[in-house]
C-alpha positions, 0 to 999 in steps of 0.5 A, a space after each residue: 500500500 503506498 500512502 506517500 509518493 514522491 518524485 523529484 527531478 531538476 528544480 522539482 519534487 512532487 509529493 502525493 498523499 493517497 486515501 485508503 484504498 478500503 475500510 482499515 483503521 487510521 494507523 498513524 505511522 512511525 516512519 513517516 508520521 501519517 494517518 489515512 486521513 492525511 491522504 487528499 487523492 484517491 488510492 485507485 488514481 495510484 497509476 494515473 498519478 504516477 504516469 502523470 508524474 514521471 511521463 518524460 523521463 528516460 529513467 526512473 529510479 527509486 530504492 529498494 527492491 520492493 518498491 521498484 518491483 512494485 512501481 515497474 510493474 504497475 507502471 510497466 517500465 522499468 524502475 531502476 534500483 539505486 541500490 545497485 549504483 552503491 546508493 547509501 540507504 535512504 536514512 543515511 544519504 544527507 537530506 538537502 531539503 526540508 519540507 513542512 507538511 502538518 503531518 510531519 510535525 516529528 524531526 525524525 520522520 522520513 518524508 518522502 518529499 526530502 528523502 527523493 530530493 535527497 536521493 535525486 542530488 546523489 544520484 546527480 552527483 553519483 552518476 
């Protein structure tokens, strides 16, 4: 289930809350300080979302085996794993962005939206 999304690129990072997809309990989470209700888009728009974000670029990266399996298959190209570029996880890479949603209202949240960005300038500098 994905509650968060994140895409980042040059000057740009889009962040995207999604709903419950069906009737589960509000579960904030420890990772990312969210609640089901946080979410302002509706789960089944998940592909349109994502194909709507990320339509011109050759490329497509995230981190994590997981994840990129999910979103390659849902998206029905390939997601790259930065994993295999020797890519620090994603708490350890330095986050150059803040962001502010109310639903982080914990420093030690990982939020999608810092934690792309983050990613995106490694991969810049990595790559």
């Amino acid at each position: 289930m994905v509650k968060e999304l994140s895409a980042a690129a040059k000057m740009m990072v889009d962040s995207f809350r999604f709903k419950r997809s069906y009737s589960m309990t509000s579960d904030g989470s420890d990772e990312n300080g969210l609640n089901w209700e946080d979410g302002h888009i509706s789960y089944h728009n998940l592909y349109l979302v994502v194909s709507e974000a990320v339509p011109g670029f050759a490329h497509l990266y995230c981190y994590g085996v997981t994840k990129c399996k999910f979103l390659t298959e849902l998206m029905g190209r390939p997601n790259l794993n930065l994993q295999d570029f020797n890519c620090l996880q994603s708490t350890s890479v330095n986050h150059s962005r803040w962001c502010s949603p109310p639903c982080h209202k914990f420093p030690n949240v990982d939020c999608a939206s810092k934690i792309a960005h983050s990613l995106y300038d490694w991969l810049k500098f990595h790559m």
